[in-house]
N, CA, C and O atoms as a Tripos MOL2 file, in Angstrom:
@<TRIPOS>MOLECULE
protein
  220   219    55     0     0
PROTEIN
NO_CHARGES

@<TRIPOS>ATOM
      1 N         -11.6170  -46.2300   15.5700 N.3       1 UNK1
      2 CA        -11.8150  -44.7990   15.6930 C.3       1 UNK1
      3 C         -13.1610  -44.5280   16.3650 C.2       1 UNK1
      4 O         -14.1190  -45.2420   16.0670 O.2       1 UNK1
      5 N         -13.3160  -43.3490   17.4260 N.am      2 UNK2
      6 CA        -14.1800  -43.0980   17.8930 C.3       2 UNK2
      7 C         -15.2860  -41.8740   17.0940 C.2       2 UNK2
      8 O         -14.8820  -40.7630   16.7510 O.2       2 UNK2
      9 N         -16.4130  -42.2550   16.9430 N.am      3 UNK3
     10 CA        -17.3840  -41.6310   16.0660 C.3       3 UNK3
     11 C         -18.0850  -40.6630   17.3050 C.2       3 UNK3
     12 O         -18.0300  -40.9440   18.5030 O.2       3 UNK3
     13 N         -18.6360  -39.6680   16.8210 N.am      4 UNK4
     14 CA        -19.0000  -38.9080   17.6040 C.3       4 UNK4
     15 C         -20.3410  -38.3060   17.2500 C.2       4 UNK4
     16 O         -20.3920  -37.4340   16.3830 O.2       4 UNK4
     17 N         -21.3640  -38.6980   17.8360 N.am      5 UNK5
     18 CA        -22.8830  -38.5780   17.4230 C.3       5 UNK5
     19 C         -22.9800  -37.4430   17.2470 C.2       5 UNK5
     20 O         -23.5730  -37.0510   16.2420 O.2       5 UNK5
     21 N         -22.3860  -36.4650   18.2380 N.am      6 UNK6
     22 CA        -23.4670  -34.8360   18.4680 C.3       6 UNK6
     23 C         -23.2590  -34.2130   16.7660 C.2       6 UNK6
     24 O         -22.2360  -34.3390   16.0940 O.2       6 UNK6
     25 N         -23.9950  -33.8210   16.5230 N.am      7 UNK7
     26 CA        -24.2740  -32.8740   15.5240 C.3       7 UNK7
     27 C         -23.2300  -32.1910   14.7020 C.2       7 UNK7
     28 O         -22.8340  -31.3100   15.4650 O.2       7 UNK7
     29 N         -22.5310  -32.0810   13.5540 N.am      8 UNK8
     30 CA        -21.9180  -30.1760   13.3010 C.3       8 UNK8
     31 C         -22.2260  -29.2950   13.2350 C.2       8 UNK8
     32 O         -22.9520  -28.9510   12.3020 O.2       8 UNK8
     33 N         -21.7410  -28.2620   14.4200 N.am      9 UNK9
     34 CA        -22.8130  -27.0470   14.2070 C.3       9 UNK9
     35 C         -22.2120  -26.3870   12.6580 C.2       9 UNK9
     36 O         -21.0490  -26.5350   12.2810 O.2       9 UNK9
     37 N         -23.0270  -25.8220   12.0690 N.am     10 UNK10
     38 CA        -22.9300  -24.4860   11.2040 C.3      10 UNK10
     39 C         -21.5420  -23.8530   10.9920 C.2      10 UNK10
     40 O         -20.7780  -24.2650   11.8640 O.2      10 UNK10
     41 N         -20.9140  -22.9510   10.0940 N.am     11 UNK11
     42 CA        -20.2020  -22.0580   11.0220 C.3      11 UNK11
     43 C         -20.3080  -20.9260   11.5580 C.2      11 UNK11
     44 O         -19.4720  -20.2990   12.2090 O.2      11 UNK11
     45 N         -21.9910  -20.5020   11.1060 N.am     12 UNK12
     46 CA        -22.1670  -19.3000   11.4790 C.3      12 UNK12
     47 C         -22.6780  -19.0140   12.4970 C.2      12 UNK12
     48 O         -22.9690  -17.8680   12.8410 O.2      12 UNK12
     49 N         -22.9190  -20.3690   13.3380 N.am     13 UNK13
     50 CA        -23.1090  -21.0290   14.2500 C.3      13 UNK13
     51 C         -21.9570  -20.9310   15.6330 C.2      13 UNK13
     52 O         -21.9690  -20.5160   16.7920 O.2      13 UNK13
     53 N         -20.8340  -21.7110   14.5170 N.am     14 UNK14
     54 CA        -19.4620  -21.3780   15.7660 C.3      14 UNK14
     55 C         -19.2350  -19.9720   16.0060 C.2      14 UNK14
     56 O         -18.8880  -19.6590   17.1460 O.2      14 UNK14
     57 N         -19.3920  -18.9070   14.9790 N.am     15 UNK15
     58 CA        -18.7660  -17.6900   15.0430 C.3      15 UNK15
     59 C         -19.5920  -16.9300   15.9220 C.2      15 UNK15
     60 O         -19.1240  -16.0210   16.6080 O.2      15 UNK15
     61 N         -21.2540  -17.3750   15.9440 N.am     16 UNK16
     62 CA        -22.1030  -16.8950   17.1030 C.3      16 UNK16
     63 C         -21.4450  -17.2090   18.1910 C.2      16 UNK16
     64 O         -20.8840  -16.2990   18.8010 O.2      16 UNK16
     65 N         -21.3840  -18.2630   18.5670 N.am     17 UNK17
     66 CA        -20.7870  -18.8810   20.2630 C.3      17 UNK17
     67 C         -19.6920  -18.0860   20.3550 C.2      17 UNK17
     68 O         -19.4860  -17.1830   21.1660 O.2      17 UNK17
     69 N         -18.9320  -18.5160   19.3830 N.am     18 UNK18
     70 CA        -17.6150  -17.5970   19.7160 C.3      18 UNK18
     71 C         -17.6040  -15.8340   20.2090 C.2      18 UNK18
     72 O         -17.3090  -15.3200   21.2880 O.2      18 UNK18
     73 N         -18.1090  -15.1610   18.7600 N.am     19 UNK19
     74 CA        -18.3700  -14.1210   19.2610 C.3      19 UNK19
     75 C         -19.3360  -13.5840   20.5210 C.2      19 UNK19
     76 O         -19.1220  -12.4530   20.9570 O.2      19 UNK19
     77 N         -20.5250  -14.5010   21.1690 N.am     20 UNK20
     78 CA        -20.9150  -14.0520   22.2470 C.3      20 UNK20
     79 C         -19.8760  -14.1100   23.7800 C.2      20 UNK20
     80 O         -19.6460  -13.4590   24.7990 O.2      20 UNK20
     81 N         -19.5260  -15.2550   23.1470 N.am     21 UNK21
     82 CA        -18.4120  -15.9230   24.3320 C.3      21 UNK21
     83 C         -17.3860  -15.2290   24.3290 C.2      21 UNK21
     84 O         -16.5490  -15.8730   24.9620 O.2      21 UNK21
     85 N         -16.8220  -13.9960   23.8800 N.am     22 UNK22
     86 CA        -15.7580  -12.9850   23.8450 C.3      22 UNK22
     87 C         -16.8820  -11.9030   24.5070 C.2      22 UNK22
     88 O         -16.5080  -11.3650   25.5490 O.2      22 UNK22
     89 N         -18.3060  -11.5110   23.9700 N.am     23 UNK23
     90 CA        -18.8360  -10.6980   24.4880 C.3      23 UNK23
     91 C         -19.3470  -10.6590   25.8910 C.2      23 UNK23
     92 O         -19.6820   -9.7080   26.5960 O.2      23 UNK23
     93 N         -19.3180  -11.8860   26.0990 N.am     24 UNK24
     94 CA        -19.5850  -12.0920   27.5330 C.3      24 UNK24
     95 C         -18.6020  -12.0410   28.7060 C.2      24 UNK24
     96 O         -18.8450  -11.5880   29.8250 O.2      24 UNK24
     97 N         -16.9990  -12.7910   28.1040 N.am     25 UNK25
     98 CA        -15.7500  -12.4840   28.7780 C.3      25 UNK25
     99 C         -15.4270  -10.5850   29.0680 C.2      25 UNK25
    100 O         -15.1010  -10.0410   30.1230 O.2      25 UNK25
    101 N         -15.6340  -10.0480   27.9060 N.am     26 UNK26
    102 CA        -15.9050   -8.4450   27.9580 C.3      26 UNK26
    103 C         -16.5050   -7.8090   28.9990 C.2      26 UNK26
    104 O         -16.1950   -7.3370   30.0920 O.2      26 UNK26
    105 N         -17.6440   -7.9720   28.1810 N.am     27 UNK27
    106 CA        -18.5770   -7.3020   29.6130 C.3      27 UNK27
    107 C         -18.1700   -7.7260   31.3060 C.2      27 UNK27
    108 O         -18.0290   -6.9780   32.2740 O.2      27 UNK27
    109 N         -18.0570   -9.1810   31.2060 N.am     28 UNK28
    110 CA        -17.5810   -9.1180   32.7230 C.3      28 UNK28
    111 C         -16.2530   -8.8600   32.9490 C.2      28 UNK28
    112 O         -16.1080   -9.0420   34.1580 O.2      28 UNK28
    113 N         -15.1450   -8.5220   32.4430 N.am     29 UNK29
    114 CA        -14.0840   -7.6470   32.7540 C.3      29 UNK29
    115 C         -14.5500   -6.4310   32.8620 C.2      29 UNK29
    116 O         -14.2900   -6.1060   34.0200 O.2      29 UNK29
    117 N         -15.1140   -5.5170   32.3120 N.am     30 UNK30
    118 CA        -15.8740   -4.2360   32.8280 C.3      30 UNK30
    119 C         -16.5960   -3.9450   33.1520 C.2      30 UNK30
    120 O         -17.0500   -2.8020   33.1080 O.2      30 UNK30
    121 N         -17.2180   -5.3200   33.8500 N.am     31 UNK31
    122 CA        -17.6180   -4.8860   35.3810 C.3      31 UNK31
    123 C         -16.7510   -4.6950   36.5240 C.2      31 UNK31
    124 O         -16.6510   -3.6710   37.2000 O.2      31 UNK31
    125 N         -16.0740   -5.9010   36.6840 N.am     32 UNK32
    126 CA        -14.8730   -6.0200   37.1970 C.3      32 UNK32
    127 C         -14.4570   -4.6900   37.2610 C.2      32 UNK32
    128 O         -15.0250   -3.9770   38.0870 O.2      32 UNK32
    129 N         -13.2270   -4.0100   36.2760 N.am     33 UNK33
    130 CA        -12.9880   -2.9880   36.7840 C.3      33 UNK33
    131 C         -13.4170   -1.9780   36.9920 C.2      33 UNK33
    132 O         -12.7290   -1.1070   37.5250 O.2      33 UNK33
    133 N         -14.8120   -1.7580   36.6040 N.am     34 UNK34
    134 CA        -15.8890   -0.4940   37.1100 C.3      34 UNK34
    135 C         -16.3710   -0.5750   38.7020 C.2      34 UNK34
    136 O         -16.6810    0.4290   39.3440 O.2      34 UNK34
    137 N         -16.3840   -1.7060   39.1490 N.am     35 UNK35
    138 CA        -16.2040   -2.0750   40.3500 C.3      35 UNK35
    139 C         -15.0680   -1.7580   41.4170 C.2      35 UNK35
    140 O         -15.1550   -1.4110   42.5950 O.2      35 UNK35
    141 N         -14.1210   -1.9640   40.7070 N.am     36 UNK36
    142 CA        -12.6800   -1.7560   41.2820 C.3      36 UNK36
    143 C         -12.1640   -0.0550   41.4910 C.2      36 UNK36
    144 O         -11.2760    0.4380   42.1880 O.2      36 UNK36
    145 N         -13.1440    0.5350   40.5650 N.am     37 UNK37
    146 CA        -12.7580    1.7880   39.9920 C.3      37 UNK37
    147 C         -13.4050    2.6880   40.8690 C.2      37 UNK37
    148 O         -12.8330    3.6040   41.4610 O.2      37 UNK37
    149 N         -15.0240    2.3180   40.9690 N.am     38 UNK38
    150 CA        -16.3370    3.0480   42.0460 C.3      38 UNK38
    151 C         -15.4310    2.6870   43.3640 C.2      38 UNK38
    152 O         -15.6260    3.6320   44.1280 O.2      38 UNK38
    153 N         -14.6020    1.8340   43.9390 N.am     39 UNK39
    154 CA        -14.5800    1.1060   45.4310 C.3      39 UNK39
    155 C         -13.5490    2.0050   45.5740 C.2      39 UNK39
    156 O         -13.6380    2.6070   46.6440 O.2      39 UNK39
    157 N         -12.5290    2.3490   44.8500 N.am     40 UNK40
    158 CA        -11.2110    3.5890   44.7460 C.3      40 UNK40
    159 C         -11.6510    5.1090   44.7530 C.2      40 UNK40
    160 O         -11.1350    6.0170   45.4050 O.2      40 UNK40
    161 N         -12.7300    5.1820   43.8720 N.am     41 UNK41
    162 CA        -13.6680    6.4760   43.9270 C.3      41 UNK41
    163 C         -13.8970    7.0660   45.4630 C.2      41 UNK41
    164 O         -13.5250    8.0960   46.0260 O.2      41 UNK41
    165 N         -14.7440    5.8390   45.8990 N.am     42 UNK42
    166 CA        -15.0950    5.8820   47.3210 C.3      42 UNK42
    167 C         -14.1990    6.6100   48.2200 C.2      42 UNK42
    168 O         -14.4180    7.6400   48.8570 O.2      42 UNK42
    169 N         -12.6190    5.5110   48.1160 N.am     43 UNK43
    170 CA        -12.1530    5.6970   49.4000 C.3      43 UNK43
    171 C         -11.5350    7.3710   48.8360 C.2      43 UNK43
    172 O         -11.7740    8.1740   49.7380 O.2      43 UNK43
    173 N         -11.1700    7.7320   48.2050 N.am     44 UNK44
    174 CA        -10.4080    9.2180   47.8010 C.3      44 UNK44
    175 C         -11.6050   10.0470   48.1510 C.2      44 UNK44
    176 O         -11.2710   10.9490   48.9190 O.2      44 UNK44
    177 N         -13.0660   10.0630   47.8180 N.am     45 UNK45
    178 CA        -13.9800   10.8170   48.6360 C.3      45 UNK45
    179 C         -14.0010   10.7150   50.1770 C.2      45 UNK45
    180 O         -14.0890   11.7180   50.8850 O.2      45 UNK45
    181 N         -13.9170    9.4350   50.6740 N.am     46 UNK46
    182 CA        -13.9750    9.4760   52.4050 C.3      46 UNK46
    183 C         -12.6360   10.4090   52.8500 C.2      46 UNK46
    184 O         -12.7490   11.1980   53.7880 O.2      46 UNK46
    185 N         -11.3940   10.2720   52.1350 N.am     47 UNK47
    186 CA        -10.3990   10.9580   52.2350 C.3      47 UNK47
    187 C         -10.9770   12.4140   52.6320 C.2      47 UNK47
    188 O         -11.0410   12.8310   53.7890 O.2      47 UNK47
    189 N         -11.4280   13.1840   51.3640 N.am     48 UNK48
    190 CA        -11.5900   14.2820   51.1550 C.3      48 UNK48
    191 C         -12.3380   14.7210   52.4950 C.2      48 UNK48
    192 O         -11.8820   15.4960   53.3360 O.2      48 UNK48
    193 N         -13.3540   14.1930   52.5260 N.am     49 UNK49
    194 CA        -14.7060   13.8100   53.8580 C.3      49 UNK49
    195 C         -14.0290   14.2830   54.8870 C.2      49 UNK49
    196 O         -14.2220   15.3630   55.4470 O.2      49 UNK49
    197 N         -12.9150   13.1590   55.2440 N.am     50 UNK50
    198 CA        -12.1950   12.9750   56.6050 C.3      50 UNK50
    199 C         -11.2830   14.8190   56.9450 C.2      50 UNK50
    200 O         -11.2670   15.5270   57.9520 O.2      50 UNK50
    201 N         -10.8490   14.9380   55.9860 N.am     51 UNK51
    202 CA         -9.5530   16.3090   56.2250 C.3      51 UNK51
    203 C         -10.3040   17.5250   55.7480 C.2      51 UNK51
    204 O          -9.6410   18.5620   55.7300 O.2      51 UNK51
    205 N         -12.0030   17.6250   55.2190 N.am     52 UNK52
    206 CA        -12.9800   18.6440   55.1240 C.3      52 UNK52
    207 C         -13.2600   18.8480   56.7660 C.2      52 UNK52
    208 O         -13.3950   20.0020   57.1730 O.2      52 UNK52
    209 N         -13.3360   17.8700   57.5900 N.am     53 UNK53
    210 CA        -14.1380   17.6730   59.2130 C.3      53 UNK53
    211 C         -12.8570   17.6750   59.7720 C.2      53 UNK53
    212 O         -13.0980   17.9720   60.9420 O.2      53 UNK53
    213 N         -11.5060   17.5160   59.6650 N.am     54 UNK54
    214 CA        -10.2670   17.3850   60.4190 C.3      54 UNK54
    215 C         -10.2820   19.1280   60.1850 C.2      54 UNK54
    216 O         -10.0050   19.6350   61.2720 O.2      54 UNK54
    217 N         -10.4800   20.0400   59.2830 N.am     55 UNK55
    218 CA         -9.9890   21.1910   58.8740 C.3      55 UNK55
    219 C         -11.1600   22.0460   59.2960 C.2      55 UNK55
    220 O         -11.1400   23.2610   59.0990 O.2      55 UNK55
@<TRIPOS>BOND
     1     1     2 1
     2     2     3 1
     3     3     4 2
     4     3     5 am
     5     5     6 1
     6     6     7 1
     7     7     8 2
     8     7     9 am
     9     9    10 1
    10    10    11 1
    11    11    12 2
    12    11    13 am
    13    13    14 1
    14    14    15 1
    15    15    16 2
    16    15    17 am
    17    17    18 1
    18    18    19 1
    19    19    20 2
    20    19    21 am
    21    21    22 1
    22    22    23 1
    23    23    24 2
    24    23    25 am
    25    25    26 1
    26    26    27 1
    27    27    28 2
    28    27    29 am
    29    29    30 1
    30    30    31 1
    31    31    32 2
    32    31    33 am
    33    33    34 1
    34    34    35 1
    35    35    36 2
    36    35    37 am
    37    37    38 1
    38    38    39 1
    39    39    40 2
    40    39    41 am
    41    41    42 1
    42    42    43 1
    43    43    44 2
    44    43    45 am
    45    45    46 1
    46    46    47 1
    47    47    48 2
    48    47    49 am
    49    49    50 1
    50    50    51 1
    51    51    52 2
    52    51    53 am
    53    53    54 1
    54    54    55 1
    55    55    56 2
    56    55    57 am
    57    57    58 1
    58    58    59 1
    59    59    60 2
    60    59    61 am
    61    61    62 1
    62    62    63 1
    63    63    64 2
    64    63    65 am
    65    65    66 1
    66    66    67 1
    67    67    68 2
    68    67    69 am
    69    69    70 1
    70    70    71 1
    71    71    72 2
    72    71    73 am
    73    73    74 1
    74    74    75 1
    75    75    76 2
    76    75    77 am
    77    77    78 1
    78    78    79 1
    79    79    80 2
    80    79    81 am
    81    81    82 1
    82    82    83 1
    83    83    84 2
    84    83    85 am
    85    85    86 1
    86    86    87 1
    87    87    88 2
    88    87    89 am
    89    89    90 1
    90    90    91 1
    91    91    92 2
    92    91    93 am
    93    93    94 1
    94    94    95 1
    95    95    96 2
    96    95    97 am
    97    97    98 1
    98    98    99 1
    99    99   100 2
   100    99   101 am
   101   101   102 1
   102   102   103 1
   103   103   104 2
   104   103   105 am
   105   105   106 1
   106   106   107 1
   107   107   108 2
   108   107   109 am
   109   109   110 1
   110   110   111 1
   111   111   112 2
   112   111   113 am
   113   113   114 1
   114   114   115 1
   115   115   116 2
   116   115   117 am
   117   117   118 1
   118   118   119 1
   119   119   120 2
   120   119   121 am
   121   121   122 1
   122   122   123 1
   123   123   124 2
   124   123   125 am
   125   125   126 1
   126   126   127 1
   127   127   128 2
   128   127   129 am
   129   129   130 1
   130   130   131 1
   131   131   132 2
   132   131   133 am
   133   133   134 1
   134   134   135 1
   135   135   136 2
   136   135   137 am
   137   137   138 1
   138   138   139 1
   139   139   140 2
   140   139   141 am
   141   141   142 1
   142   142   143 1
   143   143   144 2
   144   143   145 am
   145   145   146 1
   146   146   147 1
   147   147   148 2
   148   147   149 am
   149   149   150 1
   150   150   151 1
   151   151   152 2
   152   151   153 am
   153   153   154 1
   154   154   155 1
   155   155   156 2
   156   155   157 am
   157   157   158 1
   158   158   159 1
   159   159   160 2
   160   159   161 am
   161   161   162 1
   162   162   163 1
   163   163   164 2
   164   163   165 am
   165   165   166 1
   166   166   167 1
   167   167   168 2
   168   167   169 am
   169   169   170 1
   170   170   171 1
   171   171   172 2
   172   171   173 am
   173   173   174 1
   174   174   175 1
   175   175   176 2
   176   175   177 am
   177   177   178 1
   178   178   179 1
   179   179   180 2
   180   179   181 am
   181   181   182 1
   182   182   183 1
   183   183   184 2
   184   183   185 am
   185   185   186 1
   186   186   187 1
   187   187   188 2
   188   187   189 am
   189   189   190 1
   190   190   191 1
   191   191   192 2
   192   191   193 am
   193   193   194 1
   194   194   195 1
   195   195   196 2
   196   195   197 am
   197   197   198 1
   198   198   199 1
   199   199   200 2
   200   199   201 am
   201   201   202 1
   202   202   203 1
   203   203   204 2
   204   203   205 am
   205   205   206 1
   206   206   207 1
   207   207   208 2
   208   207   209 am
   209   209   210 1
   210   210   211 1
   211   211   212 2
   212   211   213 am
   213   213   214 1
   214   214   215 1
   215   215   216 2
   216   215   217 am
   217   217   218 1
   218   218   219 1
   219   219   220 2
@<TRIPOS>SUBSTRUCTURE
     1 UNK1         2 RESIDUE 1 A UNK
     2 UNK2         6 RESIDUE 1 A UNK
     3 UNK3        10 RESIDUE 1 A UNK
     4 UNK4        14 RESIDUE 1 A UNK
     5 UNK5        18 RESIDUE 1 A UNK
     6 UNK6        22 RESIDUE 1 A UNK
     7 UNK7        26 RESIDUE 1 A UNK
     8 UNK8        30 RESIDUE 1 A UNK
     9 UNK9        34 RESIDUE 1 A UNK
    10 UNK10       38 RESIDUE 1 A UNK
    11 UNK11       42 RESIDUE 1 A UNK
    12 UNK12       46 RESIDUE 1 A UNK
    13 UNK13       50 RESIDUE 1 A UNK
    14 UNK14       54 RESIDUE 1 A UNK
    15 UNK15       58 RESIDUE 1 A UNK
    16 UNK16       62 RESIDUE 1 A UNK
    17 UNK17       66 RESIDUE 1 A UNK
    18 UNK18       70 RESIDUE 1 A UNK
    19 UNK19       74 RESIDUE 1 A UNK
    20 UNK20       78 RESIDUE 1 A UNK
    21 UNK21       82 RESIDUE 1 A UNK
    22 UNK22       86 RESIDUE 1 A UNK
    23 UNK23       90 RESIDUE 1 A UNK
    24 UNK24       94 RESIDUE 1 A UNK
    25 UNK25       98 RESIDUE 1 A UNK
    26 UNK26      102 RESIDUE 1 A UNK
    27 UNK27      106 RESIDUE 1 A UNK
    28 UNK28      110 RESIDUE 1 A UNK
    29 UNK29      114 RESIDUE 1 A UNK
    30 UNK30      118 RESIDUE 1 A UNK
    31 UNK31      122 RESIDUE 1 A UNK
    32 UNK32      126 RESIDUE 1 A UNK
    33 UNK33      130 RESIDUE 1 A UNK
    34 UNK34      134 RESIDUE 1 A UNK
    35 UNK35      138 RESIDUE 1 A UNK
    36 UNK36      142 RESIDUE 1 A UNK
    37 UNK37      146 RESIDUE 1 A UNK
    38 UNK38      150 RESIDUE 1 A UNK
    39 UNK39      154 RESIDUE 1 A UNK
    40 UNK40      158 RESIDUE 1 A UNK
    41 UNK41      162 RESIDUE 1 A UNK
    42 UNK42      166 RESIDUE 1 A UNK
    43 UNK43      170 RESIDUE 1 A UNK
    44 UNK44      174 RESIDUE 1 A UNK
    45 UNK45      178 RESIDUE 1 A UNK
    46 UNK46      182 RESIDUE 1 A UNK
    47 UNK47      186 RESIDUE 1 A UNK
    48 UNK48      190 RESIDUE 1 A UNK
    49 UNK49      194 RESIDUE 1 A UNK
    50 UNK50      198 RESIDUE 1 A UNK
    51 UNK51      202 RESIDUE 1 A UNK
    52 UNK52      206 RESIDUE 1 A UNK
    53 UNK53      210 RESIDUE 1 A UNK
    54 UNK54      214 RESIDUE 1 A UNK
    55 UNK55      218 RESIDUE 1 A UNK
């Protein structure tokens, strides 16, 4: 059997990692779509832009 030196973490330990490591997957999904969301914003204003100067 293979023994395994590193350490046991804690568990309040795992539940840190864990829970940052969900908080971090989070946050960068909403960036993601706040990104996606401002770049859609955009183009429906250039819209508006375009047929304010067409009109």
């Amino acid at each position: 059997m293979i023994q395994t030196f590193a350490p046991k973490r804690p568990n309040w330990q795992r539940v840190m990692i864990t829970v940052l490591g969900l908080g971090a997957a989070a946050g960068w999904s909403m960036f993601a779509v706040a990104g996606h969301s401002a770049a859609e914003t955009e183009r429906q204003l250039r819209e508006q832009v375009a047929d304010l100067r067409a009109g």
